[in-house]
N, C-alpha and C positions, 0 to 999 in steps of 0.2 A: 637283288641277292637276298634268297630266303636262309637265313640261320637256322645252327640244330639247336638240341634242347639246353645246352646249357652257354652257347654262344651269343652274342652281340653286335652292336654295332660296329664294332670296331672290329672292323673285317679286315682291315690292309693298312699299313703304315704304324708312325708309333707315335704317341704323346709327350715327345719329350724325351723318351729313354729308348735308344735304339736297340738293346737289349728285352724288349717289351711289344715286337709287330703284333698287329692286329692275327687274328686265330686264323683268316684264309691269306697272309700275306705274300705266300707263297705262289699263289695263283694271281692274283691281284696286283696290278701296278704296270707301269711302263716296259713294252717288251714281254710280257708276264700273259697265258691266256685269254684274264680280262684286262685286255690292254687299255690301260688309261690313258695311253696315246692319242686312241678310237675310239673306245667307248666312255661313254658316262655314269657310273657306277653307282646305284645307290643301294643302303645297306640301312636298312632301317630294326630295333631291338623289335623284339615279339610281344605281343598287347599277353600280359597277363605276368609278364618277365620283370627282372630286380633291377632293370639297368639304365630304366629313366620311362617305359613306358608304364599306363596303368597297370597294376596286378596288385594282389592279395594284399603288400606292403603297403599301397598308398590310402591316404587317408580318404575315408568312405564322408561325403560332403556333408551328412544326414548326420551323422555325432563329431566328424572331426578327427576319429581314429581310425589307424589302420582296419583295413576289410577284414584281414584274417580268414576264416575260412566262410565268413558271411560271401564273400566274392562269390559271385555265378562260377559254375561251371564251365568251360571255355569248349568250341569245337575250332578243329583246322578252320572250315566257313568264315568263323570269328577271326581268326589270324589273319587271313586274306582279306575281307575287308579293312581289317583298319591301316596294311600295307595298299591295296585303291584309294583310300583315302586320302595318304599322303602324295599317291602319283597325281590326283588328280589335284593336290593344294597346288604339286609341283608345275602344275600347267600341262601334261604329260596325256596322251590321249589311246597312244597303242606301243610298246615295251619292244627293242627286238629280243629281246629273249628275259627270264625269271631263272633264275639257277639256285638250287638248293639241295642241301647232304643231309639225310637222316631225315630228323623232320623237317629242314629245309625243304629237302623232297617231297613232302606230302605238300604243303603247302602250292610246290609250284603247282605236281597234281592237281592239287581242287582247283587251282586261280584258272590254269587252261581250261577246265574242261565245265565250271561255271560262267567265265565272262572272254566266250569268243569275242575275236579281233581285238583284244586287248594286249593277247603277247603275239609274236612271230613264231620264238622257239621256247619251247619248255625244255630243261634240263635237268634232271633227276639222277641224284649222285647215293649209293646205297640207300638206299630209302625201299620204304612199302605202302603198300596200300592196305594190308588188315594184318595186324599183328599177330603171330602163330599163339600159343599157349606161353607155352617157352617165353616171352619177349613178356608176354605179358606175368607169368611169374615174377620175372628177375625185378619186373619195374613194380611189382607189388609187394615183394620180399623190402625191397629199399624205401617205398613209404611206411612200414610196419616200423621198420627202424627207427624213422624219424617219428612218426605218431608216436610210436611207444618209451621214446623217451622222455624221463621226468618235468626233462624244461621246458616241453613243446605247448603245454596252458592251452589244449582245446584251439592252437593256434595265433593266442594272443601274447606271445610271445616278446612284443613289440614295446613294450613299455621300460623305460628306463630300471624301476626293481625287479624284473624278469632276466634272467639269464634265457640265450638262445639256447634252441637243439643241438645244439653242435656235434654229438656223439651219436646224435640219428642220424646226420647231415651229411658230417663225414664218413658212417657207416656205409649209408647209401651209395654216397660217391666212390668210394673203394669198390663194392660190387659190383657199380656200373665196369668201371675199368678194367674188370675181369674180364666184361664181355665185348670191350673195345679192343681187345688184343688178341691175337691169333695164338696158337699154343707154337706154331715156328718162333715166332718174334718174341715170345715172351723165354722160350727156352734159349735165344739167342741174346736178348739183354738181359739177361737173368740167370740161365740154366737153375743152379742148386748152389752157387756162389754165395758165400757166408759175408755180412757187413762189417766192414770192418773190425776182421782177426780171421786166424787161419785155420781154426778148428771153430765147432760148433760150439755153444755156450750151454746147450743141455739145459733150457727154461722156456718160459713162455714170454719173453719180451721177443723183439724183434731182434730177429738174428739173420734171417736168410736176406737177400738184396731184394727179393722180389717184395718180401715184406714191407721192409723200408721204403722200397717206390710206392706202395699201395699207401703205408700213409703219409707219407708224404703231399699225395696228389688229395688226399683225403683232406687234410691240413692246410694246404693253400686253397682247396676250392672255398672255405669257411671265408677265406676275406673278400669274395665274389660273387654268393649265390645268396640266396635264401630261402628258408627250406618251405617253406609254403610253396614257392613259384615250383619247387621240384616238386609237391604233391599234383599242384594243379597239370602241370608242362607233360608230364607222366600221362595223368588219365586224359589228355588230350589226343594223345598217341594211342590208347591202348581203344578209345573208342572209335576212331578212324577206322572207316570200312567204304569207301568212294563208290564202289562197283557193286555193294550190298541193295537189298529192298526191290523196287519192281521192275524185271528184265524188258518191261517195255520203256517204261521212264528212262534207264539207265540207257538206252540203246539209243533214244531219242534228244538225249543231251548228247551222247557221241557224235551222234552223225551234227551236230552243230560245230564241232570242234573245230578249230581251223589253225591250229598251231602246230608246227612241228616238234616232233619228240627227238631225244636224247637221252636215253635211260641208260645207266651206268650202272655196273655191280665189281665187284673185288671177290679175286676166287679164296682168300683166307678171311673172307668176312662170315661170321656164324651169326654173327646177330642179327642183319637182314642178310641172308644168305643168296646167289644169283637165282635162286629159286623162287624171292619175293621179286625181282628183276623180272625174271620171263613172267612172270603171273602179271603184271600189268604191262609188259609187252604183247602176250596172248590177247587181252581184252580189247586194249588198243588196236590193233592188227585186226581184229574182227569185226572192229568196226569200221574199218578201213582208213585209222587216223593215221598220216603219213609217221613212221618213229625207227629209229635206230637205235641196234642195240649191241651193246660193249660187256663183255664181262674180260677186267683187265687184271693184268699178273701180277699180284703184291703178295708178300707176306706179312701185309701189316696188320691185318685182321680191318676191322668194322673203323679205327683209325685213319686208316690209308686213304679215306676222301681225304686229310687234312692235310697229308706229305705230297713231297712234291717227288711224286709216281710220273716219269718220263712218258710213259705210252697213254695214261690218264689226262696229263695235259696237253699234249698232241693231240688227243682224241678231242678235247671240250675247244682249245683255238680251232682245230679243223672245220666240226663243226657250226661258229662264233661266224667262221671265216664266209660260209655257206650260206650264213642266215644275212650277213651284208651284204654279200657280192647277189642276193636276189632282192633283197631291201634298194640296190644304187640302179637295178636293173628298170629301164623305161618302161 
């Protein structure tokens, strides 16, 4: 299980507070898609992330202090490897399936189509393979935010008399959410409802609901992320292009491929839109890698991998279902 950009390991269940499930819990567990019943699940945090693997926060061996923006540059390639690495600690030799939303998605991408007979089934949940302009604005408008705040120190933010970024951090996080949300869904938990009072207040504080949820989610992503890992996690995404460079190269790693596809899209998703869907359905298909493809009905926008969308998880067990019953097959 490949996580998106600002997700973890803690994929399913809770720590303690059952009020607190893991961010895919919905899908994950007993009876649930990836049935825990069946299958054996592993979810491992992303190499360059705030949430126990290397990344920009941990301290660099060579002075003792955090990396800060000394950290390499990271690609998808890099994410897949250090996920190999741990299947192969785990004694783990070929996967029946890699499943991953957003940049999950990318990731399962490069792992299929780099290291055949490694998985069975790739699963790719709104994800892309080259990020349009667009995609790539929004995610550079939100590090400008965080760079350009006063407490961001060139990145070395990390020392006990430094205050964090938190006003670029949370900036960023609010704009991403803009583009995590459909304008159905967002006019349906929101419309133009005033927060608490019944007339508008005629200021610049936060008046309308939709306000108030943006920072809200702005506010609690601060005690989860850190905003180096969002510069880095960003331009990992925005320089992902799998199917780029030389059409004979590229055609000669497909036809190795030996995994089968499940590629997913959501028809209120704008930010990878079923557009990035069929574009590595096309490439796929022409190379003749076996793949299936879903574009499914939500109005929850670029979100809706994470809910639990009836005809979505139907789709991924069905599937799950296909990829065992030829795995028990003599």
């Amino acid at each position: 299980m490949c996580h998106a950009l600002t997700g973890d390991a803690h994929a399913a269940g809770h720590h303690g507070d059952p009020d607190r499930p893991g961010w895919w819990d919905n899908l994950i567990g007993p009876g649930r898609p990836l049935d825990t019943d069946r299958y054996f699940v592993v979810s491992a945090n992303v190499l360059g992330g705030c949430r126990g693997t290397t990344g920009p926060g941990s301290a660099d061996p060579s002075t003792g202090r955090p990396y800060g923006l000394r950290f390499p540059l990271l690609s998808v390639i890099d994410l897949v490897e250090v996920h190999r690495a741990l299947i192969r600690h785990l004694g783990i030799t070929r996967l029946l399936g890699a499943i991953g939303g957003s940049l999950g998605g990318m990731q399962v991408l490069q792992w299929a189509m780099d290291h055949p007979g490694e998985l069975a089934g790739a699963l790719t949940v709104a994800a892309s393979a080259r990020l349009s302009a667009q995609n790539i604005a929004f995610s550079a408008v939100a590090r400008e935010a965080i760079m350009r705040d006063p407490d961001f120190a060139g990145g070395d933010y990390y020392a006990a008399e430094h205050s964090r970024p938190d006003r670029g951090l949370m900036l960023a996080r609010m704009i991403a959410h803009i583009t995590y949300l459909s304008e159905a869904s967002m006019r349906e938990k929101f419309g133009r409802r005033i927060q608490d009072a019944a007339e508008p207040r005629y200021g610049f504080d936060v008046d309308f609901e939709v306000e108030s949820y943006l920072e809200h989610q702005g506010r609690s992503f601060l005690k989860r992320f850190d905003a180096n890992t969002y510069l880095y996690l960003t331009r990992v995404m925005d320089y992902y292009d799998p199917f780029g460079g030389d059409p004979a190269i590229l055609a000669a790693k497909l036809a190795r491929v030996d995994a089968r596809f499940l590629v997913l899209s959501f028809d209120s998703d704008w930010r990878f839109s079923t557009g990035h869907a069929r574009d590595i359905v096309r490439t796929l298909s022409a190379a003749r890698v076996p793949v299936t493809f879903r574009e499914i009905a939500s109005s929850h926008g670029h979100d809706s991998f994470l809910l639990p969308v009836p005809e979505y998880h139907r789709t991924v067990a069905g599937f799950l279902d296909r990829l065992a019953a030829d795995a028990d097959a003599p």
